[in-house]
C-alpha positions in Angstrom: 18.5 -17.0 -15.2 16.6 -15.8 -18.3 17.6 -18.6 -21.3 17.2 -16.4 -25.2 13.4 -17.3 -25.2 10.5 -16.0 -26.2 8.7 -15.0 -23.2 4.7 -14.3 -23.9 1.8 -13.6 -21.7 0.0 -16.6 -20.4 -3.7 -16.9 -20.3 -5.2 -14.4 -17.7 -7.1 -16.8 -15.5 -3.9 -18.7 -15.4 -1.8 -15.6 -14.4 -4.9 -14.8 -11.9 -5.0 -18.5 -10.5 -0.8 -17.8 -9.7 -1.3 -14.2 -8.1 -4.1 -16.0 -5.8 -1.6 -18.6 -4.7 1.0 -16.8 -3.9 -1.0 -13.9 -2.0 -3.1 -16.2 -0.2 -0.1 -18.6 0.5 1.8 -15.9 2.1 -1.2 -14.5 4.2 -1.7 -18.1 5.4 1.6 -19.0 6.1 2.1 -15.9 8.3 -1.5 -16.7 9.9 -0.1 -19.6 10.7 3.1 -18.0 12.2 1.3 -15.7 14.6 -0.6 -18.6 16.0 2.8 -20.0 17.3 4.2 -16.6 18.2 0.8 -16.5 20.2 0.6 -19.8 21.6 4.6 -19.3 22.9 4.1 -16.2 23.6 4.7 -16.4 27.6 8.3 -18.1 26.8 9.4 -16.3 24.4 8.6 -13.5 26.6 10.9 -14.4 29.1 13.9 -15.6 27.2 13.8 -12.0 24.7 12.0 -10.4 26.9 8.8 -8.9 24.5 8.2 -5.6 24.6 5.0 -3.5 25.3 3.2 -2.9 22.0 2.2 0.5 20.6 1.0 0.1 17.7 -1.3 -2.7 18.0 -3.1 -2.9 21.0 -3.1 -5.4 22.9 0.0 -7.1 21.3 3.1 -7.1 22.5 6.2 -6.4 20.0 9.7 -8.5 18.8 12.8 -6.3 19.6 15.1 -8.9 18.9 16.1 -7.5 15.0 19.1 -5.7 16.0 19.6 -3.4 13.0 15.6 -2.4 12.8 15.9 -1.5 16.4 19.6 0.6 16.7 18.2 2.7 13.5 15.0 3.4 15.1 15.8 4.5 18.0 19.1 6.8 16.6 16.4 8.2 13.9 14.2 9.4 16.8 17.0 10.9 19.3 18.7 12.7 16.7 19.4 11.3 12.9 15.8 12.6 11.9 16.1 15.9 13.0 19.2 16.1 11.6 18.1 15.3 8.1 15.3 17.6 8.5 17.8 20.1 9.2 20.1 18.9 6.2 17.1 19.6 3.6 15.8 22.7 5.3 19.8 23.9 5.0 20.0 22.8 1.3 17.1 25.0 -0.1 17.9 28.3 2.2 22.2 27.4 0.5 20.5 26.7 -3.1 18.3 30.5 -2.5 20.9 32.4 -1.1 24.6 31.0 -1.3 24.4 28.8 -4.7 27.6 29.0 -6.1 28.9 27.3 -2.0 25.7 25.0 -1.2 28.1 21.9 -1.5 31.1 23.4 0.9 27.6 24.5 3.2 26.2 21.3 3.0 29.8 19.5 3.8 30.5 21.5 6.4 27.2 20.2 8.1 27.5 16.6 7.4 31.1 17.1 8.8 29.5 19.3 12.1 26.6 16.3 12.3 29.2 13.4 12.1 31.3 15.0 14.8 28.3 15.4 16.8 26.9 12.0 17.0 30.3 10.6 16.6 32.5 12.7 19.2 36.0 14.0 18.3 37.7 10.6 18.6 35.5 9.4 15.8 35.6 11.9 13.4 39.4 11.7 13.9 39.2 8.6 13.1 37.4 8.9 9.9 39.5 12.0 9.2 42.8 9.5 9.0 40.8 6.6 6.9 40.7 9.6 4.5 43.3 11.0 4.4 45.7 7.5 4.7 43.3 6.7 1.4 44.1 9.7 -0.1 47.9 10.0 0.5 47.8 6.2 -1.4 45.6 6.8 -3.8 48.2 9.7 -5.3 50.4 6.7 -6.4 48.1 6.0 -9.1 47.9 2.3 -8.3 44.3 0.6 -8.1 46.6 -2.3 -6.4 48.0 -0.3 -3.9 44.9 1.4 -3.0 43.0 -1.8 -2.7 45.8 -3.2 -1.0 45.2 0.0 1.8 41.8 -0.4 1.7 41.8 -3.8 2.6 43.8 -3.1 5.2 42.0 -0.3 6.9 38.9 -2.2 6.4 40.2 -5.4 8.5 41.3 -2.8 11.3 37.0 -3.0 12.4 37.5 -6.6 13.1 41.0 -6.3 15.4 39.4 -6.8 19.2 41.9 -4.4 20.7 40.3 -1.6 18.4 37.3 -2.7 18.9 37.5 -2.0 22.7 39.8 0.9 22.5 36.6 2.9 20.4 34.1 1.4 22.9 35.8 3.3 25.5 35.4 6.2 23.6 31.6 6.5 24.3 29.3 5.5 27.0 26.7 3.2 25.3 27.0 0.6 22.7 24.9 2.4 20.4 27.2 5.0 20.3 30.0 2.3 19.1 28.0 0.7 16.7 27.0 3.9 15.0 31.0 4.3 14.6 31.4 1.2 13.6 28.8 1.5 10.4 29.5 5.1 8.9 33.6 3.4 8.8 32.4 0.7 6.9 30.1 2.7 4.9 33.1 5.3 4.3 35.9 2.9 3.6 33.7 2.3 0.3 33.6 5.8 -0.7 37.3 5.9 -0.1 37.5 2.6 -2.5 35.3 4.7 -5.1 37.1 7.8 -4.9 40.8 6.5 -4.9 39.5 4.0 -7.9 38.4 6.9 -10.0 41.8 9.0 -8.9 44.1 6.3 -9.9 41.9 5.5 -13.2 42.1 9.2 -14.8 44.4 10.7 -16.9 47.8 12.1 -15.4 48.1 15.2 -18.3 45.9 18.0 -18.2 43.6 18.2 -21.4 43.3 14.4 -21.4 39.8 12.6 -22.2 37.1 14.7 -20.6 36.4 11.5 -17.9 37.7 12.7 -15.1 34.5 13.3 -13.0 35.7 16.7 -11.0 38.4 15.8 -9.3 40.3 18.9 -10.4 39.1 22.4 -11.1 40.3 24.5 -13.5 44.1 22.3 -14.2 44.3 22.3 -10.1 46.0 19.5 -8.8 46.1 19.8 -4.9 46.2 17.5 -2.4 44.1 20.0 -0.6 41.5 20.4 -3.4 41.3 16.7 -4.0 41.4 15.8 0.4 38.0 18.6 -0.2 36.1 16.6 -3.1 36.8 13.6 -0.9 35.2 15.1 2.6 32.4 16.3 0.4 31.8 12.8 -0.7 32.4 11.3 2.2 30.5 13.3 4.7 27.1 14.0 2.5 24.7 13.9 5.3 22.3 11.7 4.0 24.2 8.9 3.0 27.0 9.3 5.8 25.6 6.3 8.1 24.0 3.8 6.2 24.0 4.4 2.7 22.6 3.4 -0.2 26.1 3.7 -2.2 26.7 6.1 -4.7 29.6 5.9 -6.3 32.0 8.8 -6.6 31.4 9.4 -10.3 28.1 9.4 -10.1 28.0 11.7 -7.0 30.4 14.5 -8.6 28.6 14.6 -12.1 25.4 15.1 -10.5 26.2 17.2 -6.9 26.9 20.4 -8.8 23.7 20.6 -10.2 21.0 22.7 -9.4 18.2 21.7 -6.6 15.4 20.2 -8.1 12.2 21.8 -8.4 9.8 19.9 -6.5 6.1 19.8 -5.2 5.0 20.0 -2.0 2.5 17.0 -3.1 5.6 14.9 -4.4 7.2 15.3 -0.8 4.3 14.3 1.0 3.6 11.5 -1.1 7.3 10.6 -1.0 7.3 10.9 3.3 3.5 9.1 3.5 5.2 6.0 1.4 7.8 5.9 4.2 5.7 6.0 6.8 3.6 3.3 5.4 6.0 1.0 5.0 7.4 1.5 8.8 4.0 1.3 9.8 4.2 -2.5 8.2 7.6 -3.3 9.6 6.3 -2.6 13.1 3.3 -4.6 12.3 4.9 -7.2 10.8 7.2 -7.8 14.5 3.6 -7.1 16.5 1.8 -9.8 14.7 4.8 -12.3 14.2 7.6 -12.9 17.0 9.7 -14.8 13.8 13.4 -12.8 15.1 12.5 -14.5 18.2 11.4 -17.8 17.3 14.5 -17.9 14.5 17.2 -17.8 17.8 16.2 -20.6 19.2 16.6 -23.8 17.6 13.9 -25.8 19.8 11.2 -23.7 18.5 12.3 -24.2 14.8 12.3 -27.5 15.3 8.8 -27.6 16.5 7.3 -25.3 13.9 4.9 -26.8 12.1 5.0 -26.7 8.0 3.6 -23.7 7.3 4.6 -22.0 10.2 7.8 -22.8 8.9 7.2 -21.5 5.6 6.0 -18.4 7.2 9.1 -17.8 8.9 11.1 -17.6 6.2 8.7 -15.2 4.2 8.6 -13.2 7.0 12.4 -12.9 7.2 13.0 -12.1 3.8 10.0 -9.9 3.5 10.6 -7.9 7.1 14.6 -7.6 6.0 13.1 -5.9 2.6 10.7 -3.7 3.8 13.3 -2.8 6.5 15.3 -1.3 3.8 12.5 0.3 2.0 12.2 2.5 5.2 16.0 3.1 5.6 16.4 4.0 1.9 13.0 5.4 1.3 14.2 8.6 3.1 17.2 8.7 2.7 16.6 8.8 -1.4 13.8 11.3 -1.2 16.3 13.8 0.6 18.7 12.8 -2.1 16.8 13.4 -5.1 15.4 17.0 -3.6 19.5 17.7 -3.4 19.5 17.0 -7.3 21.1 13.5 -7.4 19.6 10.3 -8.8 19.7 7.7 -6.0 19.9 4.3 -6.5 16.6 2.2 -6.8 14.6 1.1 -3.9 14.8 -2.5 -3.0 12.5 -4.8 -5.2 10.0 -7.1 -3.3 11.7 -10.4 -2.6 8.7 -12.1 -3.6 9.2 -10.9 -7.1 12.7 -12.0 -7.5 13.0 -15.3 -9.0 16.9 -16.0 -9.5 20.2 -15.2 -7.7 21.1 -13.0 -10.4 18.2 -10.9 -9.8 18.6 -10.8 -6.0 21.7 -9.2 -6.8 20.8 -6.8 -9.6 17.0 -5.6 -8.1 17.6 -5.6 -4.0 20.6 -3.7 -3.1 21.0 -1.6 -6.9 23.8 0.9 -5.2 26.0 -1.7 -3.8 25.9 -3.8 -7.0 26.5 -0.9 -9.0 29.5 -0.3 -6.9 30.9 -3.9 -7.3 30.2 -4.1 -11.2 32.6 -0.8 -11.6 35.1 -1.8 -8.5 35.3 -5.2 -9.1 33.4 -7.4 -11.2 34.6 -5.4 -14.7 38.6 -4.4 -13.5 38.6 -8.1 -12.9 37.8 -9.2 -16.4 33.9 -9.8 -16.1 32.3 -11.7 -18.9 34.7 -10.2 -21.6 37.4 -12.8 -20.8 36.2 -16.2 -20.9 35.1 -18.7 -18.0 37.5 -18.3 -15.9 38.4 -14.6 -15.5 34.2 -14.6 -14.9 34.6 -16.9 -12.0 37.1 -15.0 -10.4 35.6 -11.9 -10.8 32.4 -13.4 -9.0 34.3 -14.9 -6.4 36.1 -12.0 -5.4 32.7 -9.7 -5.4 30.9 -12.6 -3.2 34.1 -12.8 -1.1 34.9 -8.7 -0.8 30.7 -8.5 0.4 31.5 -11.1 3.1 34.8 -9.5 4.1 33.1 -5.7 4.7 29.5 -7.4 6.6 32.6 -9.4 8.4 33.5 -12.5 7.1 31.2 -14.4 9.7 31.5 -18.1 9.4 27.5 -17.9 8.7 28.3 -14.8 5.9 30.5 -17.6 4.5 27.8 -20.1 3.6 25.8 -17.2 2.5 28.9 -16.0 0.1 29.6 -19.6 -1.1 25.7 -20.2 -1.5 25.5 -17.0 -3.7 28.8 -17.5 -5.7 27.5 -20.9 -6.9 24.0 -19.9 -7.6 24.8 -17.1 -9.6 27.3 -19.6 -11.7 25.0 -22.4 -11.9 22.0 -19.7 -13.5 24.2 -18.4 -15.8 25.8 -21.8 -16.8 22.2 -23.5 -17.2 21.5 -20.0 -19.4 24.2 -20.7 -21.5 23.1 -24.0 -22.1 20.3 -23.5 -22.9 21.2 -20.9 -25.2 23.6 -23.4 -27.1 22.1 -23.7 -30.9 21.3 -27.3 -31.0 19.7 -27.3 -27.5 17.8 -24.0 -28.1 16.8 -25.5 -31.6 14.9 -28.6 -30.1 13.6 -26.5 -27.9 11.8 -23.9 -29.9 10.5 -26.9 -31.9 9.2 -28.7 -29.3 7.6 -26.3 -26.6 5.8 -23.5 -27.4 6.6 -20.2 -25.9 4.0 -20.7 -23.6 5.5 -24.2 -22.2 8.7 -22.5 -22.8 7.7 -19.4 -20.1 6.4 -22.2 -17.7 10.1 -24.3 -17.8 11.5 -21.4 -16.9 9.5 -20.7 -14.5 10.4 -24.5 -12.9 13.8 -24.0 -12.8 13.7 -20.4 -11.2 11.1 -22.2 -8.5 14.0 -24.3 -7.8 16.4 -21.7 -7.9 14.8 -19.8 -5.4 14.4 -22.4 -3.0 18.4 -22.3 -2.6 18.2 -18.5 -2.8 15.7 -18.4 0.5 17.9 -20.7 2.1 21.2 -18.6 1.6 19.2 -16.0 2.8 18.4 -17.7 5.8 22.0 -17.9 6.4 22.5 -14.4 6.6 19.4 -13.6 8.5 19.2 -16.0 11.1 22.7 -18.0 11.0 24.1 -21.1 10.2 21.4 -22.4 12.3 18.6 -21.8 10.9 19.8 -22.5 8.0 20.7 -25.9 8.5 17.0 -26.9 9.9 15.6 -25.5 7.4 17.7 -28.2 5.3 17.2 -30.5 7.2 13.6 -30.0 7.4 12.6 -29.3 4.1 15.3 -30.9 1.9 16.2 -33.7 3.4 13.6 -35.0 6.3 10.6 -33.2 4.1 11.5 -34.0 0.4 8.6 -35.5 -0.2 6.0 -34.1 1.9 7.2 -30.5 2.5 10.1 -30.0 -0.5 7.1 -30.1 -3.4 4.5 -27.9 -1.7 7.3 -25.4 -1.2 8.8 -25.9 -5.1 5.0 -25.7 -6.2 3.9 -22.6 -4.5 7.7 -20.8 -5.5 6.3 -21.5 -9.0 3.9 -19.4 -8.7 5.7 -17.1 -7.3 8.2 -17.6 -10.6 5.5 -16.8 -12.8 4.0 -13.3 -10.9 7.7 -12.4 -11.3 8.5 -12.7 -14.6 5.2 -11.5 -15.3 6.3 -8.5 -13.9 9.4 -7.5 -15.7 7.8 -8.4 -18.7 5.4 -5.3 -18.2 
């Protein structure tokens, strides 16, 4: 939500008074969180059941984050030894065997998947791929969605679902199944997309992004670029998207030429930032606290606040850690991954949730979705549908949880609303009055209002997905509707600030 203003600095001891706020704000409010998590400690402890701290002595550590927990404990039995041996395998293939370092390296993510994954699993993935395929040769971006669509609901059909848990002994195992599907059924989307979109004649437009070779039009050659994609070791379980154009231009290049000092630097940042995550669920028991609804009732007001900072902020560092790696690998293998996550605390509008947090799986929708749909080049309407399908498509592949609902709906109608109140404000005679009237100065700080208020809704669709329709719905209650006048301005007042460090921000 950035209206055609003129955007200046403020005056540094203002800018200094709002970086003060917002650090000390979120240091207190998470103060004030651990004191809870420490004075419930003993029942909390025997409803989760707390686990013995490592890293901090003499604290005892939140397991209850699902996600942080499967990916740690797969990356120390085998998925980071396996992307060791990915980038050790990369460099001796780029030295000795350049001219086949992508079949090497496919043949290893293939080997690695069907490892982890058993036979079952990788035959399960091999027919996602090859159904896509087989569709996709129909040139029909319908049909393929259609497919897609269709494969993709198959991870929500119970009888599936405990047909591949028998396949394995843990639930782990399952789960890990479960994500590199999901994760692959969007490299299928991207590669059948780009299939169906280039030109049928040989000698067309040079567009076509490598999916034939010298006028070769095999199925075989193209079901080969596809199980290169789709198996790339690093990206294989979790991500961050790339999409298939982007992935073919740059695989075939050469490996890049790096530093020992840029690697160490690159791993140390990791490390730094899991160091934090397992801090953050040492000092603060907020996954814990968040499940119950009797103790978010009895939070008090800053607590409370410091629960939902330390939901947002955990869920972003978490994804700094899973990505960090992941892109360094990437980049040493000569692509250009997607950027890292930007801190939630300097995002200030739906919009740039969207844009800033997860960059690869926005990228992906602009391309897939958003533009094929009409996008802003249409008018009003063909805009909202595009959104709406986007915001509905996310919900369906996390899915379509009544809770990933609200959070969908929230989202759709924030994004609409910023960009409606952008327009508005953009609209001559408005913008005219305004420009006389405020100077840019007073213009910067209405801005920073109404993206204060924006963000209050944006934290509490975030809540949704987070916590659930639980916790999102006291935290309504309590600071909307019980605390509108005693908790709702605090919160507004101190999300200024936070406005204003963000905008500050991109504008450097």
């Amino acid at each position: 939500m950035t209206p055609q203003w003129e955007l200046v600095s403020l005056p540094r001891w203002e800018m200094t008074t709002y970086w003060i706020l917002s650090f000390s704000s979120h240091l207190y409010s998470f103060y004030q969180l651990h004191r809870f998590s420490k004075e419930h400690e003993v029942s909390l402890d025997r409803e989760v059941q707390l686990e013995r701290g490592f890293l901090i002595w003499g604290f005892k550590k939140d397991p209850t984050d699902f996600e942080w927990s499967f990916w740690n404990e797969w990356a120390w039995q085998s998925l980071l030894w396996s992307l060791i041996g990915h980038a050790v395998l990369s460099r001796l293939a780029d030295y000795f065997l350049p001219q086949f370092r992508l079949a090497v390296l496919t043949m290893y993510g293939f080997l690695s998947a069907g490892w982890l994954l058993g036979v079952r699993g990788l035959t399960l993935l091999m027919l996602h791929l090859s159904i896509s395929l087989v569709v996709a040769q129909l040139r029909s971006p319908i049909l393929s969605w259609f497919c897609s669509l269709l494969l993709l609901s198959t991870l929500n059909v119970t009888a599936l679902q405990d047909l591949q848990r028998g396949w394995y002994t843990s639930e782990d195992q399952y789960y890990l199944l479960l994500f590199s599907t999901a994760v692959c059924i969007l490299r299928c989307i991207s590669f059948s997309l780009e299939l169906c979109w280039r030109p049928l004649q040989a000698g067309g437009p040079n567009h076509c992004y490598h999916l034939e070779e010298k006028g070769q039009k095999t199925l075989i050659f193209q079901f080969c670029k596809l199980t290169a994609y789709c198996f790339y070791h690093p990206l294989f379980y979790n991500g961050p998207i790339v999409t298939y154009r982007d992935f073919s231009e740059q695989i075939e290049k050469p490996v890049c030429k790096v530093s020992v000092v840029y690697v160490l630097s690159g791993i140390l940042r990791v490390c730094v930032w899991w160091c934090l995550a397992e801090f953050m669920i040492h000092f603060m028991y907020m996954h814990a606290i968040q499940s119950n609804e009797t103790y978010l009732e009895m939070l008090p007001p800053w607590a409370l606040g410091g629960l939902a900072l330390a939901l947002v902020q955990f869920f972003y560092i978490k994804y700094l850690v899973l990505f960090g790696g992941v892109s360094l690998l990437v980049r040493l293998d000569g692509l250009e991954p997607p950027k890292l996550p930007r801190c939630v605390s300097i995002i200030y509008s739906f919009t740039g949730m969207w844009r800033h947090f997860d960059v690869g799986l926005y990228k992906w929708l602009i391309r897939y979705i958003y533009v094929p749909m009409g996008g802003s080049r249409h008018g009003v309407f063909r805009k909202l549908v595009s959104t709406a399908l986007a915001f509905g498509f996310v919900c369906f592949w996390h899915g379509c949880h009544d809770y990933l609902q609200y959070w969908a709906v929230l989202n759709w109608v924030g994004v609409l609303v910023e960009n409606a109140l952008a327009l508005l404000f953009s609209f001559h005679p408005l913008h005219h009055v305004i420009v006389r009237c405020l100077s840019p100065r007073m213009q910067r700080r209405g801005l920073a209002l109404m993206s204060a208020l924006s963000t209050a809704f944006l934290i509490l669709s975030n809540l949704f997905f987070l916590g659930g329709i639980h916790v999102g719905r006291i935290f309504w209650k309590r600071v909307f509707v019980e605390g509108w006048s005693s908790v709702a301005v605090p919160v507004v007042a101190f999300l200024y600030c936070f406005a204003q460090v963000g905008i500050e921000w991109d504008m450097r």
